[in-house]
TORMAR-436842 format. One record per residue: x, y, z of N, C-alpha, C in turn; residue in one letter. Coordinates in steps of 0.05 Angstrom, whole numbers, padded with zeros to 5 digits, always signed. Layout:
! TORMAR-436842
XYZXYZXYZA;...
***
This chain:
! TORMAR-436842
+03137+01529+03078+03113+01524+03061+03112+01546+03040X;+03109+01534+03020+03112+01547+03000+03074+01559+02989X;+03067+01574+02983+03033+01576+02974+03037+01595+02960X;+03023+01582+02936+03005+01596+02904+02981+01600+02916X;+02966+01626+02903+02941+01630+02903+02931+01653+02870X;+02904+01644+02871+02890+01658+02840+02864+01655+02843X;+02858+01683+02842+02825+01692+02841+02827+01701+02824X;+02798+01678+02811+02789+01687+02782+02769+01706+02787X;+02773+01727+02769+02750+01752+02769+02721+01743+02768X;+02708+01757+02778+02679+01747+02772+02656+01744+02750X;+02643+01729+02738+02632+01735+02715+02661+01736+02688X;+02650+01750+02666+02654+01757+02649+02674+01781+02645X;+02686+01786+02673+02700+01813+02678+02715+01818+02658X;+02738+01800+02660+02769+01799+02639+02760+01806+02607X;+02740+01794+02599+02726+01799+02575+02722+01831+02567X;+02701+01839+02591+02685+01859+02590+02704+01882+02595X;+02721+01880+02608+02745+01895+02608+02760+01906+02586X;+02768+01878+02577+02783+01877+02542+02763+01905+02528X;+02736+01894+02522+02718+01911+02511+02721+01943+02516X;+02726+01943+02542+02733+01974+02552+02748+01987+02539X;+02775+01964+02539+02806+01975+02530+02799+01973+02503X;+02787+01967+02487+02780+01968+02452+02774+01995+02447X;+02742+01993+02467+02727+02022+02453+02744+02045+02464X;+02767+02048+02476+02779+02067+02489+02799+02072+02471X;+02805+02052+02464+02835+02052+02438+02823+02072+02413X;+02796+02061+02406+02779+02069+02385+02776+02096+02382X;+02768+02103+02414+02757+02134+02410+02778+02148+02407X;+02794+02144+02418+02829+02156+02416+02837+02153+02381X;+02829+02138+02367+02837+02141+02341+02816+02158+02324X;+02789+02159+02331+02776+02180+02317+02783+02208+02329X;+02785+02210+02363+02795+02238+02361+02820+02244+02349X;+02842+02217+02349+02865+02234+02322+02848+02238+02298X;+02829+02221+02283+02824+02232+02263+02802+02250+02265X;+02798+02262+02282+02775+02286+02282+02799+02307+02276X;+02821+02310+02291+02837+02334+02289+02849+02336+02263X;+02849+02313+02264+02868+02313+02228+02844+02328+02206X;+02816+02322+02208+02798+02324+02189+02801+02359+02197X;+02806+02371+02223+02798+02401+02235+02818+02415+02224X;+02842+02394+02215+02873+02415+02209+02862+02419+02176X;+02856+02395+02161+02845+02393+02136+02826+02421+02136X;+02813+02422+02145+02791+02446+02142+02804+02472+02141X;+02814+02475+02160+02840+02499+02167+02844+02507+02146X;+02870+02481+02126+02888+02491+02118+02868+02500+02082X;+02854+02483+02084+02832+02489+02058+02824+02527+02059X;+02815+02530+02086+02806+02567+02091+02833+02574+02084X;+02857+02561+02093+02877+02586+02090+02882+02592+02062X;+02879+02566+02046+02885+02569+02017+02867+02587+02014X;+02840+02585+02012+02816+02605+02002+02823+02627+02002X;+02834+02639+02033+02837+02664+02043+02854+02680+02025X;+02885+02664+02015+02901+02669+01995+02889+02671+01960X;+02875+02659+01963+02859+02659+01926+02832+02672+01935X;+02822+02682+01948+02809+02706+01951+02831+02733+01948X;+02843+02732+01959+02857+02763+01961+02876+02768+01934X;+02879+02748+01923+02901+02744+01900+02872+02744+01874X;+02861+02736+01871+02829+02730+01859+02816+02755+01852X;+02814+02772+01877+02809+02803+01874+02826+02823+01862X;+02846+02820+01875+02872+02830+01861+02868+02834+01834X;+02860+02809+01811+02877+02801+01793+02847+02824+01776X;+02819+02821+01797+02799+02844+01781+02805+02874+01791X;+02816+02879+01807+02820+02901+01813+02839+02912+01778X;+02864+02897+01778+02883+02900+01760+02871+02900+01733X;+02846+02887+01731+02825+02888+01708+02822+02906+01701X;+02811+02921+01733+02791+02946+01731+02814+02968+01727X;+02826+02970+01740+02854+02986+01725+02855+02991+01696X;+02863+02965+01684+02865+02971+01659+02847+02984+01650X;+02820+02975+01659+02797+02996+01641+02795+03021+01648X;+02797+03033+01663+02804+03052+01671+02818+03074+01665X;+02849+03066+01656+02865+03067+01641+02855+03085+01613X;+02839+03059+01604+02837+03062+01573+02818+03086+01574X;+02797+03080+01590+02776+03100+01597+02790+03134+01599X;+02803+03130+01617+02815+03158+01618+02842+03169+01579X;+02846+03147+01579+02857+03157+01556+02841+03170+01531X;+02812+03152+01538+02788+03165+01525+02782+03181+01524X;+02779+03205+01548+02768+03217+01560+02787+03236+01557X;+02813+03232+01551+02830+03253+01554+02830+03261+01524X;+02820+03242+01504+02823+03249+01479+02795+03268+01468X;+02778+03259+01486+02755+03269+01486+02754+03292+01491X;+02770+03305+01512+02770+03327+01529+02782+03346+01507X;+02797+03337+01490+02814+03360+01477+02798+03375+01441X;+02775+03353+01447+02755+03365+01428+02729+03373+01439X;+02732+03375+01469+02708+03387+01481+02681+03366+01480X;+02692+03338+01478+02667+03328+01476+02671+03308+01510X;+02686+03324+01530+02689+03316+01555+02699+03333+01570X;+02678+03330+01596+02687+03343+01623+02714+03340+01634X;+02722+03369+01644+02741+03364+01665+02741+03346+01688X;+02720+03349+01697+02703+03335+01720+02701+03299+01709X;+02701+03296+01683+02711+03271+01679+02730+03259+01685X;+02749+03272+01675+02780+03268+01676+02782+03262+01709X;+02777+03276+01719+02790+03286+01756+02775+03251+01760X;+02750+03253+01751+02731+03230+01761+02749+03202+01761X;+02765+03196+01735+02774+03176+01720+02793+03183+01733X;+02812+03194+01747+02843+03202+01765+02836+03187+01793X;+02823+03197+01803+02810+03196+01828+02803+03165+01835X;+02789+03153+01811+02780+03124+01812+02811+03107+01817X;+02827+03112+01791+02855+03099+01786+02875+03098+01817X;+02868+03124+01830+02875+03126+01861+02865+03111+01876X;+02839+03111+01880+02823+03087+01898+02839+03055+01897X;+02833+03054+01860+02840+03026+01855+02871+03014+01858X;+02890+03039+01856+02914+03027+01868+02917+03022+01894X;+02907+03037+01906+02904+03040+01944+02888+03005+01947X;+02868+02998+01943+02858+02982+01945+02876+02955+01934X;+02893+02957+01914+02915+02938+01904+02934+02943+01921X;+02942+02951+01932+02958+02952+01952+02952+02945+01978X;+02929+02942+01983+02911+02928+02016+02918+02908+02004X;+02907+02891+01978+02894+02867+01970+02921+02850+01977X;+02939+02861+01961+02969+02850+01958+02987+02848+01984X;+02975+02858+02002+02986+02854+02018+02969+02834+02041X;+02943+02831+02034+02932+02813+02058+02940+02789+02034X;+02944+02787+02015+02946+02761+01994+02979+02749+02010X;+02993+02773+02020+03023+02761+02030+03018+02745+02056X;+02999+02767+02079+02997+02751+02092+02979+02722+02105X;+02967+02717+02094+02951+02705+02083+02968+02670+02071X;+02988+02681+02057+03013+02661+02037+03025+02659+02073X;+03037+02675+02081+03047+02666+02109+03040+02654+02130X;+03002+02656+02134+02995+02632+02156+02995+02618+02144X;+02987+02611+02115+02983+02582+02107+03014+02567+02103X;+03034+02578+02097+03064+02572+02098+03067+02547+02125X;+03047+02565+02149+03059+02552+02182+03055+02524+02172X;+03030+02512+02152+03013+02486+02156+03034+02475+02130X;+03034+02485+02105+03027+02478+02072+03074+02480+02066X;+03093+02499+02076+03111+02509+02068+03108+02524+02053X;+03138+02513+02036+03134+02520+01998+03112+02521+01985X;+03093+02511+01996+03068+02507+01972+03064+02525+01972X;+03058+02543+01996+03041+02568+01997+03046+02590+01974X;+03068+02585+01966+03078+02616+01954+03084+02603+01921X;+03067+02572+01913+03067+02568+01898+03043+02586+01883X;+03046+02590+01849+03020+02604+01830+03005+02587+01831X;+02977+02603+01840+02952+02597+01841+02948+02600+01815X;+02921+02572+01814+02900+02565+01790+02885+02601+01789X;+02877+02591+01760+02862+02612+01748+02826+02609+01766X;+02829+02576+01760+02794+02575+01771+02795+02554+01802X;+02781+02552+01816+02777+02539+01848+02780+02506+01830X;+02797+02496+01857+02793+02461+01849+02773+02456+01855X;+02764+02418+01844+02750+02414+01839+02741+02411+01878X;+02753+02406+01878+02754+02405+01927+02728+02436+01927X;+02745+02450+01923+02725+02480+01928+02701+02482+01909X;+02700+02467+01881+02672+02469+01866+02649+02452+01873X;+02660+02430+01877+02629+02402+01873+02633+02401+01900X;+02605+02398+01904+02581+02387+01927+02593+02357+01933X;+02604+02357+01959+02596+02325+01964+02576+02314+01978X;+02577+02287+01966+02549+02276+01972+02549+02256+01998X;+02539+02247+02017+02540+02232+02033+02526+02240+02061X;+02534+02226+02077+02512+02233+02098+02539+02237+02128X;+02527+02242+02144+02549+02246+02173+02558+02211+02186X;+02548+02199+02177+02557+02175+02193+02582+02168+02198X;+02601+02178+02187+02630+02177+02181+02640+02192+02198X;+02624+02211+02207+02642+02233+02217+02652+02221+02239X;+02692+02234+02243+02699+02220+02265+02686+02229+02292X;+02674+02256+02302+02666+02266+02320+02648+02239+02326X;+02627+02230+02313+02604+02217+02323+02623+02186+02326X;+02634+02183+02310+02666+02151+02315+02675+02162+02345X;+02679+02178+02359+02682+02185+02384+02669+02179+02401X;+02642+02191+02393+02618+02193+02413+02611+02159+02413X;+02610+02140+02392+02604+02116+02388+02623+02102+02411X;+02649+02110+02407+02667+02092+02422+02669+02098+02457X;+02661+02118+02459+02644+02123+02485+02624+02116+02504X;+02605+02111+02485+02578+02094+02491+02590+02066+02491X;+02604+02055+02474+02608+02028+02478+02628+02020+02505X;+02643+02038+02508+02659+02033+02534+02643+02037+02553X;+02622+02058+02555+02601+02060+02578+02590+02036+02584X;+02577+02025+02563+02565+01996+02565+02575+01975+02578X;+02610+01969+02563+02618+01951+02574+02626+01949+02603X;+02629+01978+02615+02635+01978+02635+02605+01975+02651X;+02588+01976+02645+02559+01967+02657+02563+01934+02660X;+02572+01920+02644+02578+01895+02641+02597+01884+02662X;+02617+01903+02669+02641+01897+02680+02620+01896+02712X;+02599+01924+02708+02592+01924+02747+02566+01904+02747X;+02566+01884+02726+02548+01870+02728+02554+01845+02741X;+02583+01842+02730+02601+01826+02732+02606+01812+02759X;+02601+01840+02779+02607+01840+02814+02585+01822+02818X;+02563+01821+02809+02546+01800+02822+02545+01773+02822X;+02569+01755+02813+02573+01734+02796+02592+01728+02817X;+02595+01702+02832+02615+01687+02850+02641+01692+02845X;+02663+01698+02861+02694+01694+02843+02695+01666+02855X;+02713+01655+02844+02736+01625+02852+02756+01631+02848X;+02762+01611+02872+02792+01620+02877+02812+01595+02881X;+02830+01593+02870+02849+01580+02871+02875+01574+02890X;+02877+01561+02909+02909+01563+02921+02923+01533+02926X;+02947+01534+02922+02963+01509+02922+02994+01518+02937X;+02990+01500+02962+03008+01493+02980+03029+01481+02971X;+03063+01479+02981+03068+01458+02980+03089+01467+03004X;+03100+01447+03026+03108+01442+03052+03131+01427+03043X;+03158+01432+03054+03174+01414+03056+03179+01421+03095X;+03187+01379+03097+03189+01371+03133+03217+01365+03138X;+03227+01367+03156+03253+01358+03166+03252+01332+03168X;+03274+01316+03166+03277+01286+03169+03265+01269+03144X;+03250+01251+03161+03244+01237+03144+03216+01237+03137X;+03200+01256+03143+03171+01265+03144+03167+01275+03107X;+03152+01260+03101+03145+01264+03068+03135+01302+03069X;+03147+01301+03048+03134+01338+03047+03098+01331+03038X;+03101+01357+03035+03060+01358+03030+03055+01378+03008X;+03033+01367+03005+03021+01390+02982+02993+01391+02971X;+02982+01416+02984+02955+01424+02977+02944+01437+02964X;+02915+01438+02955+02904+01448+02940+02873+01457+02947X;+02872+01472+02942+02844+01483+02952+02835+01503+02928X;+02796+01502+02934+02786+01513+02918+02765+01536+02935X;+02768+01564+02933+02750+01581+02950+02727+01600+02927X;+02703+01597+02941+02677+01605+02919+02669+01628+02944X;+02673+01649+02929+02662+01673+02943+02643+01697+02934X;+02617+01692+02948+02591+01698+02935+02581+01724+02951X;+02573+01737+02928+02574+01762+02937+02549+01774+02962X;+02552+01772+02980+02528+01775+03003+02532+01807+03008X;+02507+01810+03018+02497+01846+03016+02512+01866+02997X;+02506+01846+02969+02509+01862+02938+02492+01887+02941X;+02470+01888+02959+02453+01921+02948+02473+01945+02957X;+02484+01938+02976+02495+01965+02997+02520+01966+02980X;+02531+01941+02963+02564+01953+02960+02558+01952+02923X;+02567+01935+02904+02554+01931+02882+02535+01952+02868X;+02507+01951+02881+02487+01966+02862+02497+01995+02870X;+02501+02011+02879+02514+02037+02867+02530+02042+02845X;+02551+02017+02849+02568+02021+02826+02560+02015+02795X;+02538+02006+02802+02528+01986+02774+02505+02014+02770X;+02493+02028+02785+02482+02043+02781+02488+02074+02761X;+02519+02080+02769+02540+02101+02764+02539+02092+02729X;+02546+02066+02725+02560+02064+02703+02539+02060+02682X;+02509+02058+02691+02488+02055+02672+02484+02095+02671X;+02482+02101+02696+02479+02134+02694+02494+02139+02662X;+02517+02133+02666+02538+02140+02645+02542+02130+02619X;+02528+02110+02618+02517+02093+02597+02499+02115+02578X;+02473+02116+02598+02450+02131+02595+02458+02170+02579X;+02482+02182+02592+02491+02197+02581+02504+02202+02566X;+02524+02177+02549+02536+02174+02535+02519+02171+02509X;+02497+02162+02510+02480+02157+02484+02468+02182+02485X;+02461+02199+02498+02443+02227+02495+02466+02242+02483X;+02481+02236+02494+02513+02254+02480+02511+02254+02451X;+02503+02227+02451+02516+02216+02414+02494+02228+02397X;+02471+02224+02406+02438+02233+02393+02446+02259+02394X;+02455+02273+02413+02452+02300+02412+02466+02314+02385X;+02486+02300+02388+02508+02315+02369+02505+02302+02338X;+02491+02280+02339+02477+02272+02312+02466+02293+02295X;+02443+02292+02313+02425+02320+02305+02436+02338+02302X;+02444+02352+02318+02466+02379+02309+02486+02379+02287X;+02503+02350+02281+02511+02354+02252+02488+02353+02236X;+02474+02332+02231+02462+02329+02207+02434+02363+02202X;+02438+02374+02224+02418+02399+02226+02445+02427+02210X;+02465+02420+02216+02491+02434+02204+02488+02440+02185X;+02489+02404+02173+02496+02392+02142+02474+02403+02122X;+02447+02412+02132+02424+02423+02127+02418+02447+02116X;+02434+02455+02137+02439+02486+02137+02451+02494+02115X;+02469+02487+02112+02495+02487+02094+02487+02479+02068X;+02479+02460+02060+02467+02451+02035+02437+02478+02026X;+02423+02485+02041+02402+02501+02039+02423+02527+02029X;+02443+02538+02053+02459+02568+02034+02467+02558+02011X;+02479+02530+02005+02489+02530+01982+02473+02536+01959X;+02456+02527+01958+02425+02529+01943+02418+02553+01931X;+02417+02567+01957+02412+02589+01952+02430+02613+01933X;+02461+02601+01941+02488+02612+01934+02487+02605+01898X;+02470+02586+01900+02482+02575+01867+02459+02585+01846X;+02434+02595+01857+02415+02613+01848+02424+02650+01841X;+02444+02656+01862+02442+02684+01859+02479+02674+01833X;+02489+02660+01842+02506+02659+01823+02504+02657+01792X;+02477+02640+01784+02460+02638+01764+02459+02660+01749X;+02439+02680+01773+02428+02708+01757+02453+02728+01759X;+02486+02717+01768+02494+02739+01758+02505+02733+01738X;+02513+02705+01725+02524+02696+01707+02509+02704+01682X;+02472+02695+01677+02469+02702+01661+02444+02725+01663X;+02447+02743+01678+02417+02765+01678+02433+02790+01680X;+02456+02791+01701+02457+02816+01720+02482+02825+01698X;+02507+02808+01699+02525+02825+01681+02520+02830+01655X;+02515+02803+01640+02508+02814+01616+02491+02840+01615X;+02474+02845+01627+02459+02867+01628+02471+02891+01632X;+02487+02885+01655+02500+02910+01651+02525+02915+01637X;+02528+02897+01620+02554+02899+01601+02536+02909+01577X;+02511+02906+01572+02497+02917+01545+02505+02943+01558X;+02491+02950+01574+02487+02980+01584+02517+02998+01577X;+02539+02986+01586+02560+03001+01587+02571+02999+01557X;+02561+02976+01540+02572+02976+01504+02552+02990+01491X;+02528+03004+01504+02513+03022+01486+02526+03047+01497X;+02530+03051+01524+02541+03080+01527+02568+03077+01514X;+02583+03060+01508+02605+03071+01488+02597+03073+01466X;+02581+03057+01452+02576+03070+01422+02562+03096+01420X;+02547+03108+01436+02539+03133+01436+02559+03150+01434X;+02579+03153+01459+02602+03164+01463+02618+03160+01427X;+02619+03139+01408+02637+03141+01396+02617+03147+01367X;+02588+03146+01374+02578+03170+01361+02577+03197+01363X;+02593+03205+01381+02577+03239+01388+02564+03241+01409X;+02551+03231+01419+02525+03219+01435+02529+03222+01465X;+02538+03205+01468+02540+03193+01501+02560+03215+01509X;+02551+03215+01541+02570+03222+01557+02589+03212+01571X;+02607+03213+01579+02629+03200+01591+02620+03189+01623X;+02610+03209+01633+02594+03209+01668+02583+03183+01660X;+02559+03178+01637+02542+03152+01638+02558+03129+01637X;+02579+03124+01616+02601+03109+01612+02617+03103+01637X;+02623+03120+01656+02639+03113+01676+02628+03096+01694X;+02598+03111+01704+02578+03094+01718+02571+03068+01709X;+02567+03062+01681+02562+03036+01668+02585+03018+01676X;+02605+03023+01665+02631+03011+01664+02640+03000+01700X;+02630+03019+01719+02631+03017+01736+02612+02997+01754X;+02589+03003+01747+02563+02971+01756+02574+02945+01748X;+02579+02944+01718+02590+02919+01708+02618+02916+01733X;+02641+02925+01737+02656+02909+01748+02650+02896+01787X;+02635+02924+01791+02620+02914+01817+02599+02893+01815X;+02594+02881+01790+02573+02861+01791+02594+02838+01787X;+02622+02839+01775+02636+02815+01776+02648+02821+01796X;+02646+02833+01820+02662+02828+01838+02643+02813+01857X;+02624+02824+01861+02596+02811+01871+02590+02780+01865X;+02594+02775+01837+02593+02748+01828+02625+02728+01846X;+02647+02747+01837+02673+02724+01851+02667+02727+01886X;+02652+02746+01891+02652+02741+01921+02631+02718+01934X;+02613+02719+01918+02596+02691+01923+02605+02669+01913X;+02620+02669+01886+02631+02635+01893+02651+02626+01911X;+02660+02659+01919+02690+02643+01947+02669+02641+01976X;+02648+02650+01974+02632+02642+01993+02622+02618+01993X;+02605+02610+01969+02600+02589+01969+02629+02558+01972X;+02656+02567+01962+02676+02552+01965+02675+02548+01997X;+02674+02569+02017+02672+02569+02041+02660+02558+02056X;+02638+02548+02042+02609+02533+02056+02617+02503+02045X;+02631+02497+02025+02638+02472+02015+02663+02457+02035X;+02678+02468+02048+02692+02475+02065+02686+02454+02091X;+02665+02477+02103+02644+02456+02122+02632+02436+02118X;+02623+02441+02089+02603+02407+02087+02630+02385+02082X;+02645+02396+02072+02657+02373+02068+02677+02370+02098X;+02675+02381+02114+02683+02367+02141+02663+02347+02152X;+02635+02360+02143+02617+02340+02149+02620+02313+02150X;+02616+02312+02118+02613+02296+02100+02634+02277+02092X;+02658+02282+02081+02676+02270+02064+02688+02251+02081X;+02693+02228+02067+02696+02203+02077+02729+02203+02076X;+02740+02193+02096+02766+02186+02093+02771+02173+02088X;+02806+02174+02062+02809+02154+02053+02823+02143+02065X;
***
């Protein structure tokens, strides 16, 4: 005797199952693209980190030159008595700082070209733009819904569900299928049967409702998960947009209040000086505010590049 048999799942199982294996496939493809968006971010800081140090450099080498000229001033000055010794040493002493400091800069600018190398290669040690791309300048606009983290959290909750579906499923009759078939010796006709078995689920509370219980628990946590971390980006995204704000105010007043001001200051103490007038000490100090006010200015827009950084992990939509 030969016997087939087939129990059909109960309910909607096979379905609700599929559903499982969907939102599971799903979440698995936003966490690849959550990492991909996390390497993206990375490799954006590492560039920064490189055009910050190379960025400074290039004012340091500014401030050099002025310096330079300054002391050549000073030295011409000195030989008609219309300048301190104590100038001179002053204007030596600076040129020392500022090479020492070009020599830190240049060298965190190397290493710096070398982590980003691990991600970028060749690119890394390609010449940097004069000004930040447009990636590091403009604000993007949009909201978190995209973000793959919460495409995670979504595909989570939906598998929780369906698997609520699946332990719902237990409470629903299976049928069952089986088919005989007999072969007889002689002359006895063979046989062949068929039967149909309906098996209904009796004392569902004790076996069933736990499990159906578990998977709503997890249901239930799966959505607090997602809310949770909603809030927390879009409270991020908040954050971030408010420093920017703030970042693009103080950038304002150094663009047009703070340097110019102190670039008058330091072009009146030279025309004094190339009247007769001025002293060199005032000149040095002037000359000196002004480049600490553009260093002040490039350090807040690589800050602010840095905060663009985050929002746009937030934010930016993949293409």
């Amino acid at each position: 005797v030969v016997t087939l048999s087939q129990t059909l799942p109960a309910g909607d199982t096979l379905a609700h199952q599929a559903d499982v294996a969907r939102a599971e496939v799903a979440g698995q493809q936003a966490t690849v693209a959550t990492t991909e968006r996390q390497l993206d971010r990375e490799i954006r800081r590492l560039w920064l980190d490189v055009y910050r140090q190379v960025t400074l450099s290039r004012l340091l080498e500014e401030e050099q030159r002025l310096y330079r000229e300054l002391l050549d001033s000073a030295s011409t000055a000195y030989e008609v008595s219309e300048a301190s010794g104590s100038d001179l040493v002053r204007l030596q002493a600076r040129l020392s700082r500022i090479a020492d400091d070009l020599d830190r800069r240049r060298g965190e600018a190397d290493a710096a070209r070398a982590r980003l190398a691990r991600w970028a290669g060749e690119k890394a040690f390609l010449p940097l733009p004069e000004a930040l791309p447009d990636v590091l300048r403009e604000t993007p606009q949009g909201s978190i819904d995209r973000q793959p983290e919460l495409d995670r959290l979504r595909a989570q909750l939906t598998a929780a569900r369906a698997r609520v579906d699946v332990a719902e499923d237990q409470f629903d009759p299976e049928i069952g299928v089986q088919v005989g078939y007999g072969l007889r010796a002689g002359s006895e006709p063979n046989t062949l049967s068929a039967g149909v078995t309906l098996s209904l689920p009796i004392f569902h509370e004790q076996r069933q409702s736990p499990r159906l219980r578990g998977a709503q628990r997890s249901a239930q946590a799966a959505q607090l998960e997602l809310a949770k971390r909603a809030r927390d980006l879009a409270a991020e995204a908040d954050s971030i947009r408010a420093r920017l704000a703030a970042l693009d105010r103080r950038i304002a007043r150094y663009r047009s209040d703070i340097i110019p001001e102190l670039q008058q200051i330091a072009d009146l103490n030279r025309g004094d000086i190339g009247a007769g007038q001025g002293e060199f000490e005032a000149l040095i100090e002037a000359e000196r505010a002004v480049v600490n006010a553009r260093q002040e200015q490039l350090t807040l827009r690589l800050d602010r590049a840095d905060r663009l950084i985050d929002l746009r992990y937030l934010l930016e939509t993949p293409a």
